[in-house]
C-alpha positions as CSV (number, residue, x, y, z in Angstrom):
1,X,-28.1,68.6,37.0
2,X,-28.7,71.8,35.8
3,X,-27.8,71.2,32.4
4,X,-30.2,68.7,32.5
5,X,-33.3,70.5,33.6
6,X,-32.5,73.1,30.9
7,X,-32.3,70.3,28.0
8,X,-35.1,69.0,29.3
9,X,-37.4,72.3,28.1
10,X,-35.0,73.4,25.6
11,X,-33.5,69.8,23.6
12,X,-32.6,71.2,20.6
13,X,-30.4,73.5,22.1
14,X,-29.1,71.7,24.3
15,X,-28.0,69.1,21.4
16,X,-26.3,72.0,19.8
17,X,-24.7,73.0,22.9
18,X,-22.9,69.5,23.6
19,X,-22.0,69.2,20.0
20,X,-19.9,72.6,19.8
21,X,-18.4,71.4,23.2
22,X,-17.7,67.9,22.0
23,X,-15.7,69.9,18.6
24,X,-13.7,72.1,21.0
25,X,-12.9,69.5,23.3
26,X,-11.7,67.1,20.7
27,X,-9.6,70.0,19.0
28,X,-8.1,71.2,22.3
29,X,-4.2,70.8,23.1
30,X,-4.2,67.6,25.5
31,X,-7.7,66.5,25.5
32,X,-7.3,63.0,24.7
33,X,-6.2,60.0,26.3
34,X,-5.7,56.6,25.7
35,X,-8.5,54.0,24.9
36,X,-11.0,57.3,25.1
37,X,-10.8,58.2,21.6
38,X,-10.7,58.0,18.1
39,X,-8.4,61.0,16.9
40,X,-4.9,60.6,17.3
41,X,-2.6,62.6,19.2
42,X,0.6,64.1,18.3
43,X,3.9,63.6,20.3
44,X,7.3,65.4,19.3
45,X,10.6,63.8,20.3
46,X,13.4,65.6,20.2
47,X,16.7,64.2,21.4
48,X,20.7,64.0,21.6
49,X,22.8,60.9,21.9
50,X,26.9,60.5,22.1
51,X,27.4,64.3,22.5
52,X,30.7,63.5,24.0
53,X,31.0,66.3,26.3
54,X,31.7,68.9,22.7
55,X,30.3,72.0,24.4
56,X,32.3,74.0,21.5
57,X,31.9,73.0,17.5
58,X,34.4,70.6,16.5
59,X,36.0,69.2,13.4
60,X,34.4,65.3,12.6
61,X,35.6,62.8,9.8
62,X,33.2,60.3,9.1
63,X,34.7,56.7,8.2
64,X,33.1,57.6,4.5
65,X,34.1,61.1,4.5
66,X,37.2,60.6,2.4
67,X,37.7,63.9,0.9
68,X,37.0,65.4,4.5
69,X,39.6,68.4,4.2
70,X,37.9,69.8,0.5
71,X,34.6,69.1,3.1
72,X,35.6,70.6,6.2
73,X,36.6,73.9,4.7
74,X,33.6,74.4,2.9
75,X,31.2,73.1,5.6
76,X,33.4,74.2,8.6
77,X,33.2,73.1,12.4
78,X,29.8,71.1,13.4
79,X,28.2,70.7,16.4
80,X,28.4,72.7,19.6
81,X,25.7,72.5,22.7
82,X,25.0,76.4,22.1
83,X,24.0,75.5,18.2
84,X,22.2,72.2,19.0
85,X,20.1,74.3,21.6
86,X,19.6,77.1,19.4
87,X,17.7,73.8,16.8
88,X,15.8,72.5,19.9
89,X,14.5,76.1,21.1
90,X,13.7,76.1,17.2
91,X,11.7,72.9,17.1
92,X,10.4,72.6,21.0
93,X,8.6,76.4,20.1
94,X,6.4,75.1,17.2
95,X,5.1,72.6,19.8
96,X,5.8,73.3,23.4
97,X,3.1,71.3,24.6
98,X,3.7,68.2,23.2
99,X,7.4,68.2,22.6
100,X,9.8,65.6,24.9
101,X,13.9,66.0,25.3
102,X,15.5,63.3,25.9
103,X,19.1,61.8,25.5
104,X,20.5,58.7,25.2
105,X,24.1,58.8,26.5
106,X,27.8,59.1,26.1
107,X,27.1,62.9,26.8
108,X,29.2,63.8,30.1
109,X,32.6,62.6,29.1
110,X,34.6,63.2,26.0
111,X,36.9,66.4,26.3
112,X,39.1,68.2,28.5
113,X,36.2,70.3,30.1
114,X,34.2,67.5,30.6
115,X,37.1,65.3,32.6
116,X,38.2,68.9,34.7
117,X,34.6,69.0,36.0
118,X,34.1,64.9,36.3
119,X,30.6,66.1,34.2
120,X,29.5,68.4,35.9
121,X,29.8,71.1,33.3
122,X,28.1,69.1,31.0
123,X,24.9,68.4,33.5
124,X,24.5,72.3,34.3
125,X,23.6,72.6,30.2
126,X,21.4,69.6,30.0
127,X,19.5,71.0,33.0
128,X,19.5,75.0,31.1
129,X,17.8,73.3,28.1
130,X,15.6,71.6,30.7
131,X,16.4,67.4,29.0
132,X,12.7,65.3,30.3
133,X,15.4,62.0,30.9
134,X,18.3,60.6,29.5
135,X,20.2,57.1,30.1
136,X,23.8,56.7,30.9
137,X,26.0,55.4,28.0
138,X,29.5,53.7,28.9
139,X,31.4,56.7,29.1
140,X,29.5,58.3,31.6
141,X,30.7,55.8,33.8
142,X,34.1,56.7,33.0
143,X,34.7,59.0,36.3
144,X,34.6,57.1,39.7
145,X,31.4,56.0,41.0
146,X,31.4,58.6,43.8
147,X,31.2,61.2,40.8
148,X,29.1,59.9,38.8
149,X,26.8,59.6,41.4
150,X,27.0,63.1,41.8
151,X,26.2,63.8,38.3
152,X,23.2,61.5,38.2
153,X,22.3,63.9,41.8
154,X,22.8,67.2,39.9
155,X,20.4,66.4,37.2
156,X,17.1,68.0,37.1
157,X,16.4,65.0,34.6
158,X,15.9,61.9,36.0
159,X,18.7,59.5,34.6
160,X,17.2,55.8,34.2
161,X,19.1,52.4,33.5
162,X,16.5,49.3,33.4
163,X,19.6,46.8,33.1
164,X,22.0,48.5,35.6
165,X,21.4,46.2,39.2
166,X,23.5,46.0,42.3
167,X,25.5,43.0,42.5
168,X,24.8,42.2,46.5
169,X,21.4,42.7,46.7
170,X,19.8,42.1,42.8
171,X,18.4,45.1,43.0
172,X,18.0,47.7,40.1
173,X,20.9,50.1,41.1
174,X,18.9,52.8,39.2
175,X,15.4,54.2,38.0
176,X,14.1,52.0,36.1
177,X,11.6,54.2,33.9
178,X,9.1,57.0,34.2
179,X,5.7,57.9,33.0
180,X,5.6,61.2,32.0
181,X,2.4,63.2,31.4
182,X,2.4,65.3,28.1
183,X,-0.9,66.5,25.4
184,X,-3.3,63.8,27.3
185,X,-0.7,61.2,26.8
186,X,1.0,58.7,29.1
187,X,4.7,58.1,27.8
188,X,6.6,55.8,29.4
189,X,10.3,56.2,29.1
190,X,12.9,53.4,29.8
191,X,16.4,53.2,29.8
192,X,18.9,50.6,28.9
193,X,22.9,51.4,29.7
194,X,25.3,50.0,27.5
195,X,25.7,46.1,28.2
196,X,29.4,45.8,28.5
197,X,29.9,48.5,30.4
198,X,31.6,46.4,33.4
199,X,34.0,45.0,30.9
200,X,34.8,47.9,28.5
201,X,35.7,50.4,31.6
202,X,37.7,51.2,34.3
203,X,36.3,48.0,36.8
204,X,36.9,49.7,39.8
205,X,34.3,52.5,39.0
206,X,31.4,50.3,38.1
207,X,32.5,47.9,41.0
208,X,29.2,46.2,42.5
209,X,27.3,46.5,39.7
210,X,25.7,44.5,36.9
211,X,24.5,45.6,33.4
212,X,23.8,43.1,30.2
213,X,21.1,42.5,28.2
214,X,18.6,41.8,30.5
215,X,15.9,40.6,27.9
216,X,13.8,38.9,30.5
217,X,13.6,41.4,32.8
218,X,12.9,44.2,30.1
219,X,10.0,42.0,28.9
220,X,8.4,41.5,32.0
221,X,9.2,45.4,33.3
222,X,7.1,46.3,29.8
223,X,4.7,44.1,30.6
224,X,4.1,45.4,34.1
225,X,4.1,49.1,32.8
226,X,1.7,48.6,30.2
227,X,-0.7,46.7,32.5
228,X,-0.5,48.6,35.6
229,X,0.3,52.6,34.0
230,X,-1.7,51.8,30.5
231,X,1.0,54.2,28.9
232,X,-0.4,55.6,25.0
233,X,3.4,55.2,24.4
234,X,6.3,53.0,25.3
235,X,10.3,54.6,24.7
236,X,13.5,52.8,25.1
237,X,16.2,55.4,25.6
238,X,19.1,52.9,24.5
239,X,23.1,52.8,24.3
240,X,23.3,49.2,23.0
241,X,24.3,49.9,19.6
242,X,22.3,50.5,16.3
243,X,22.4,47.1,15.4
244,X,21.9,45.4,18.7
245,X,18.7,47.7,19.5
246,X,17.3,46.5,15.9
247,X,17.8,42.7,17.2
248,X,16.5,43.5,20.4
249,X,13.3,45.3,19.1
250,X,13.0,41.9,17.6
251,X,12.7,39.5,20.6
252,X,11.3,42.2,23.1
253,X,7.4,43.2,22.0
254,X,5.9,45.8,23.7
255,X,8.3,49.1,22.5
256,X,7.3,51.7,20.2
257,X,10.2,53.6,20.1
258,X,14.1,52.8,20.5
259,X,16.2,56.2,20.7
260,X,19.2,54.7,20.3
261,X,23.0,55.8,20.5
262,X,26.7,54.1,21.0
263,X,27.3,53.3,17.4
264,X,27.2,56.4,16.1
265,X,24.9,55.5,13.7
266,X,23.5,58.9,11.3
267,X,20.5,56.9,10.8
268,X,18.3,58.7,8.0
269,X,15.5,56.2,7.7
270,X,15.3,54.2,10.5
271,X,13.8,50.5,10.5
272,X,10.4,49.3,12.0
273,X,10.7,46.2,13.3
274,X,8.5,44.1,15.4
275,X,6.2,47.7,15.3
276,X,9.3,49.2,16.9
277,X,11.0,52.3,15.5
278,X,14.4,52.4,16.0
279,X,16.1,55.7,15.4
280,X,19.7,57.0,15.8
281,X,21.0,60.5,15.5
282,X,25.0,60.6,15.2
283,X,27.2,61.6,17.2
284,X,29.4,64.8,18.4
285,X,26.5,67.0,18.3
286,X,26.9,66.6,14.6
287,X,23.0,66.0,14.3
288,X,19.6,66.8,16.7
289,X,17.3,64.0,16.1
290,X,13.5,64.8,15.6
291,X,10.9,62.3,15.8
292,X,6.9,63.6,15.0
293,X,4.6,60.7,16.1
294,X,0.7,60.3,15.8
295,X,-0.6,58.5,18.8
296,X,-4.0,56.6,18.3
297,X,-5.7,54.3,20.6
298,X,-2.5,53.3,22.3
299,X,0.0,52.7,19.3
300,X,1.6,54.8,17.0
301,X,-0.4,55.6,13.8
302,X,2.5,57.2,11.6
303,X,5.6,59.1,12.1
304,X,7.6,62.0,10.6
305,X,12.0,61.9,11.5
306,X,14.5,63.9,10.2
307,X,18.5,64.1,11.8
308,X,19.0,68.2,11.7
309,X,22.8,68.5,11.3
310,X,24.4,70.6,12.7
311,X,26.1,73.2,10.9
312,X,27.7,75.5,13.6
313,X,28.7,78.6,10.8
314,X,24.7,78.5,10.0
315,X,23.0,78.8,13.1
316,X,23.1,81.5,16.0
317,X,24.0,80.0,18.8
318,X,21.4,80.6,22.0
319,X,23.0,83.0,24.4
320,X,21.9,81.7,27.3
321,X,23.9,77.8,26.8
322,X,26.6,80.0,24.9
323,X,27.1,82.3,28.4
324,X,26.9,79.1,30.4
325,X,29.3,77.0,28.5
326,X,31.8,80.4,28.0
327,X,31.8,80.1,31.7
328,X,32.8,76.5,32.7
329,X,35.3,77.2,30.1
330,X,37.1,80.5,32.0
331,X,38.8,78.6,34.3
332,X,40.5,76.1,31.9
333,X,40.5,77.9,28.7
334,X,44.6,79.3,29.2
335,X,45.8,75.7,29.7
336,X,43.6,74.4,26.8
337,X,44.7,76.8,24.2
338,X,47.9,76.2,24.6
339,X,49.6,75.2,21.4
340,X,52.4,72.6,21.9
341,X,52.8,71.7,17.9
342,X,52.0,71.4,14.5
343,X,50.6,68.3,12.5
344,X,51.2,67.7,9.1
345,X,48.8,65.4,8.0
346,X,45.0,65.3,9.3
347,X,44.6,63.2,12.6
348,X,41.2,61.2,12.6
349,X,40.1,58.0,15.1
350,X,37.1,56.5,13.1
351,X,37.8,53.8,11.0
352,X,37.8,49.9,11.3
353,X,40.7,48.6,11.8
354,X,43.3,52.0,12.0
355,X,43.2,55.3,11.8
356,X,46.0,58.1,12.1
357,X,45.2,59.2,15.3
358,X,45.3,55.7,16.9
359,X,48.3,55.0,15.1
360,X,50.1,58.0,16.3
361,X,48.9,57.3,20.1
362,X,49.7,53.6,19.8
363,X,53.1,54.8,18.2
364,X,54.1,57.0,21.0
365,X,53.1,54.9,23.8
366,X,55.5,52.5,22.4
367,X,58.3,54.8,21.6
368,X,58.1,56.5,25.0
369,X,58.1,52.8,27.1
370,X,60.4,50.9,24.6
371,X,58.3,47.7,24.7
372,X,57.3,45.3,21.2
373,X,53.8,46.4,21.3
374,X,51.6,49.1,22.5
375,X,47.4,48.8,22.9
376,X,44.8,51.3,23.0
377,X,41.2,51.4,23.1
378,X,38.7,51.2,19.8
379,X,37.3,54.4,21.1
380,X,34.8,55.5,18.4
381,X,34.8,59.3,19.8
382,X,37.1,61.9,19.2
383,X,37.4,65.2,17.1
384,X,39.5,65.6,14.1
385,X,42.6,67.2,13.8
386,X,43.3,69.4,11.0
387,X,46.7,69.8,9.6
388,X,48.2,73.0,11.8
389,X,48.7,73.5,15.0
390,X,47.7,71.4,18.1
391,X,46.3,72.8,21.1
392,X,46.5,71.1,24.8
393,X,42.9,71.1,24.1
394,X,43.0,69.0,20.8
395,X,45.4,66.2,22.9
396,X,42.2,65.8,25.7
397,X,40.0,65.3,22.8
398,X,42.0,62.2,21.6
399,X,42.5,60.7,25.3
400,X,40.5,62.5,27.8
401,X,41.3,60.4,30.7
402,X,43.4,60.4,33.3
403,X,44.5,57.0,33.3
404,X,48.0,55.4,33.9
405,X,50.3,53.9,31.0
406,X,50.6,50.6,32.3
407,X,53.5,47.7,31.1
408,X,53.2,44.1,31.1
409,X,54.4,41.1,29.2
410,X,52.0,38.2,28.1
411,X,53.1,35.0,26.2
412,X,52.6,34.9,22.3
413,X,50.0,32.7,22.0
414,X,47.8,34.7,24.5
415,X,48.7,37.8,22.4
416,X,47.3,36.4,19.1
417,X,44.3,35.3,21.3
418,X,43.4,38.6,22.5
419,X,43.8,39.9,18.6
420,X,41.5,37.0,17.4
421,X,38.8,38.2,20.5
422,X,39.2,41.6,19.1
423,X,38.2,40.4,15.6
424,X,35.2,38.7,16.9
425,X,33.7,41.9,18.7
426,X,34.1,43.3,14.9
427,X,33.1,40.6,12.4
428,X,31.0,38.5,14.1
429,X,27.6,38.0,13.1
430,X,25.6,38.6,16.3
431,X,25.3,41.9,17.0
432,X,24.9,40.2,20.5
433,X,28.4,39.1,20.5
434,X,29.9,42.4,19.4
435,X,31.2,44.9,22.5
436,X,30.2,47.9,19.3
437,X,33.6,49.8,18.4
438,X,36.3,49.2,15.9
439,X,39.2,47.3,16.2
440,X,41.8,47.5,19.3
441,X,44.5,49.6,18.4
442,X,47.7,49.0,18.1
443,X,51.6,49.4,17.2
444,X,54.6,47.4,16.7
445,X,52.6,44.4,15.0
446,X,51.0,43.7,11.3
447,X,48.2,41.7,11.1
448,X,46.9,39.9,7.7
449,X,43.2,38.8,8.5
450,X,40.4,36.7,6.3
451,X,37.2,38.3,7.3
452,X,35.1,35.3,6.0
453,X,37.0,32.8,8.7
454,X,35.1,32.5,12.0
455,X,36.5,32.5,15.8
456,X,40.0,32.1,16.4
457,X,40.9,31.1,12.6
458,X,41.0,35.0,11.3
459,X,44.7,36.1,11.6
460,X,46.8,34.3,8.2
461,X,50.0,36.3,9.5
462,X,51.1,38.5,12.5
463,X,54.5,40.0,12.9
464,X,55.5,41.6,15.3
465,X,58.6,44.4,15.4
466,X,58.9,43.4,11.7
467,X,59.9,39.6,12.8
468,X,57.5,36.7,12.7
469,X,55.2,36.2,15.4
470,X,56.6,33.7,17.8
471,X,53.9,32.0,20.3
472,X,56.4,30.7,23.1
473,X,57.8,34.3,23.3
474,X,56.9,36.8,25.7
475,X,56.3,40.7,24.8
476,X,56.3,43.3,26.6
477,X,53.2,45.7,26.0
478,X,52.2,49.6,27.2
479,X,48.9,50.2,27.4
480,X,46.4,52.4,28.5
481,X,42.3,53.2,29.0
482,X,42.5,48.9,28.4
483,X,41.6,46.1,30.2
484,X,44.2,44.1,29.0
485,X,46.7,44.1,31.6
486,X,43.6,42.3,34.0
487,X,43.9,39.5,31.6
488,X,45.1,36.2,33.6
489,X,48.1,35.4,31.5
490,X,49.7,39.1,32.3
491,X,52.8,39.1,33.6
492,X,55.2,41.3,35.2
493,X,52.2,44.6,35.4
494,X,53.5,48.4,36.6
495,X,51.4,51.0,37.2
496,X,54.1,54.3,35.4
497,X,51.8,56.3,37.5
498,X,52.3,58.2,34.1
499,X,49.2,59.7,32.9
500,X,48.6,58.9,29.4
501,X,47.2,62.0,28.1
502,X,50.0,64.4,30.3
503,X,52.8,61.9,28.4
504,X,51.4,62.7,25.0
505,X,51.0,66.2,25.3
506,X,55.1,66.3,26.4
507,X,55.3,63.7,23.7
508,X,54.4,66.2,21.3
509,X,56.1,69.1,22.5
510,X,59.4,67.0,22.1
511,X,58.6,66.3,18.2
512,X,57.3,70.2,17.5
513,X,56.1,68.8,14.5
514,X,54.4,65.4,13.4
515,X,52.8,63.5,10.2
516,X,51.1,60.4,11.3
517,X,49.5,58.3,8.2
518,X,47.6,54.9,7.9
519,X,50.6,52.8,7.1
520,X,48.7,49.0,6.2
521,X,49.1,47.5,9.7
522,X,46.0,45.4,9.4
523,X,45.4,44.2,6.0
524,X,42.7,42.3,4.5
525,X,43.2,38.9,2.5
């Protein structure tokens, strides 16, 4: 009222006044909100996905890194949470104010330090870098449930899965989403856990819970949030898969951002769809994702991205996350430095249908539990192994579980089946339809496939043990970190009570030295 009375005898300056006041205001960090303006805003995004528990750099083959030995020695070990924090410090700096860190999953399990600690380790450096939310991918549910609980209670990060319900009562088993406050902006951030992860995992750890799609619910949960918080902003913090996420942004309105991960997609220019952006930064700590957005009215009026990779041999590490991760380390780092043997040819997982590293694993499960066949996950995470010597750490970075080998036989024709549904999670169309890794793998059997066949017609020829497939037979199988031995037509199932990982690292001991190679046992018509 004062104001008034004063523009009342002095109007002129009083016009002047509110105009300078109106300038600062507008230009102020923060000052504007949704629906109350017409400047935009900016938002930075910064964010990990499939870290994979790497606290330390690590060696990584790409599937289309074919040269990667002349590449690894010039370029050297990538990744590492000391280096990636060392690029977010960088980045969050330039823009504290207005800067969000998020992750999208797959980041607590991975290597031996993160299975020693059940994730714990890896939670203590999310919370140093001080992460705004992240959203479990399927390996984080790879510890029991009491643990992972534990994790998600350690966090000083909320940890949200929209899709993740109990199975008794229909309710969401987890946050579903948050609003957070940041520059005058309401962002809402929502999280989707991987859809399969009941199937692809160990059942017993996710028992009483349900994930899946969950379109219907997401669309209605949007709905809600954008009519009862008004949010400038709506992110999906998603492990569905690259391609999956861009079929989703199709048939769900209401996003503005997917920060996706599972796939391990190094997305460079990601797709808009349905006004969606839909962004994925690697895997491994190989790249930090950054995501610059202009907020205006309520949408987003451009964006700036870049993947920042992640050369460890370029970057000083931040002390702080280097101190903290030297110290979870202390107590394991004698046992994982062991060396136990030497590998003459390099050991990589990622590739479609085989890789030397799988074939190795597969090989040795088979050669240790004399049975026709041997199966092992289509993990897509893992380091590389350079030709040298092989640590105890190395072998818990190619199986870092502690799960059982387990034996059973199953008839012939369910055998082929189980290969043809293996196919199908690879080739078919619908990214709906696919679980998101490569093919099972495998040893003792060649496959000949025709990818252009649909379900169930793919495989022209299987052998197995070098004879030809026979359907009435039954073969006995080792397998383990699979689901197979749930399937109904297993017979005869042990529990070795042998831990996988513990019977490779004796494995290799044994051999001193080994040269796994690809060696054709899927081939393409």
């Amino acid at each position: 009222m004062r104001m008034s009375r004063q523009g009342r005898l002095f109007p002129a300056v009083l016009i002047l006044a509110i105009s300078l006041f109106a300038v600062w205001w507008l230009s102020a960090p923060g000052a504007l909100a949704s629906g109350k303006n017409s400047e935009s805003v900016n938002l930075r995004i910064l964010w990990t996905n499939d870290m994979h528990g790497y606290l330390v750099p690590l060696y990584h083959r790409e599937p289309f890194e074919k040269d990667y030995l002349k590449q690894a020695k010039k370029e050297g070990k990538i990744g590492g949470w000391a280096y990636v924090a060392a690029l977010i410090n960088k980045y969050r700096s330039q823009a504290p104010e207005r800067t969000l860190l998020l992750d999208a999953g797959d980041s607590w399990h991975g290597t031996g330090v993160a299975l020693f600690t059940k994730g714990a380790a890896i939670v203590k450096v999310m919370n140093a870098l001080k992460y705004d939310a992240m959203t479990p991918g399927n390996v984080d549910f790879l510890y029991p449930k009491e643990e992972f609980l534990k994790r998600v209670e350690e966090a000083d990060f909320p940890v949200l899965a929209a899709n993740m319900y109990d199975m008794e009562w229909g309710d969401p088993a987890m946050p579903q989403y948050i609003i957070k406050k940041i520059n005058g902006l309401k962002v809402a951030v929502i999280g989707i856990a991987y859809q399969w992860t009941a199937k692809t995992g160990n059942r017993e750890y996710t028992k009483g819970w349900s994930f899946g799609l969950r379109e219907d619910e997401i669309r209605k949960l949007i709905k809600d949030i954008r009519a009862d918080d008004k949010p400038d902003l709506v992110v999906v913090l998603s492990h569905m898969g690259f391609k999956v996420d861009q079929k989703y942004a199709s048939r769900v309105d209401g996003i503005d951002v997917i920060i996706g991960a599972h796939t391990h997609d190094n997305v460079h220019k990601p797709p808009v769809i349905n006004n969606t952006i839909v962004v994925q930064a690697g895997s491994h700590g190989k790249f930090l994702g950054k995501l610059d957005l202009k907020i205006k009215d309520g949408k987003v009026a451009g964006f700036d991205h870049e993947i920042i990779r992640v050369v460890s041999k370029d970057i000083t590490p931040d002390p702080k996350i280097k101190k903290l991760i030297d110290d979870v380390y202390a107590p394991y780092k004698k046992k994982l430095s062991r060396i136990i043997g030497e590998t003459k040819t390099m050991l990589f997982r990622r590739d479609t249908y085989e890789s030397t590293m799988d074939n190795f694993i597969t090989d040795a499960y088979r050669d240790m539990s004399k049975t026709d066949v041997a199966l092992a996950p289509a993990w897509r995470f893992g380091l590389t192994i350079l030709p040298g010597s092989i640590t105890v750490e190395d072998v818990y970075g190619m199986v870092p579980t502690e799960e059982p080998l387990i034996t059973f036989s199953i008839k012939g024709s369910n055998l082929r089946s189980i290969l043809e549904a293996a196919l199908d999670n690879v080739l078919d169309s619908d990214p709906y339809a696919q679980l998101g890794g490569d093919l099972i793998r495998f040893s003792g059997m060649k496959l000949l496939i025709d990818e252009t066949k649909g379900f169930g017609k793919r495989i022209k020829m299987l052998t197995v043990g070098g004879a030809p497939f026979d359907s009435e037979r039954q073969y006995t199988v080792v397998s383990a970190n699979t689901q197979m031995y749930n399937a109904p037509s297993a017979e005869k199932v042990v529990n070795t009570r042998k831990v996988a990982v513990e019977e490779l690292i004796k494995y290799i001991e044994k051999k001193k030295v080994i040269a796994p190679k690809l060696d054709g046992r899927v081939k393409i018509k």
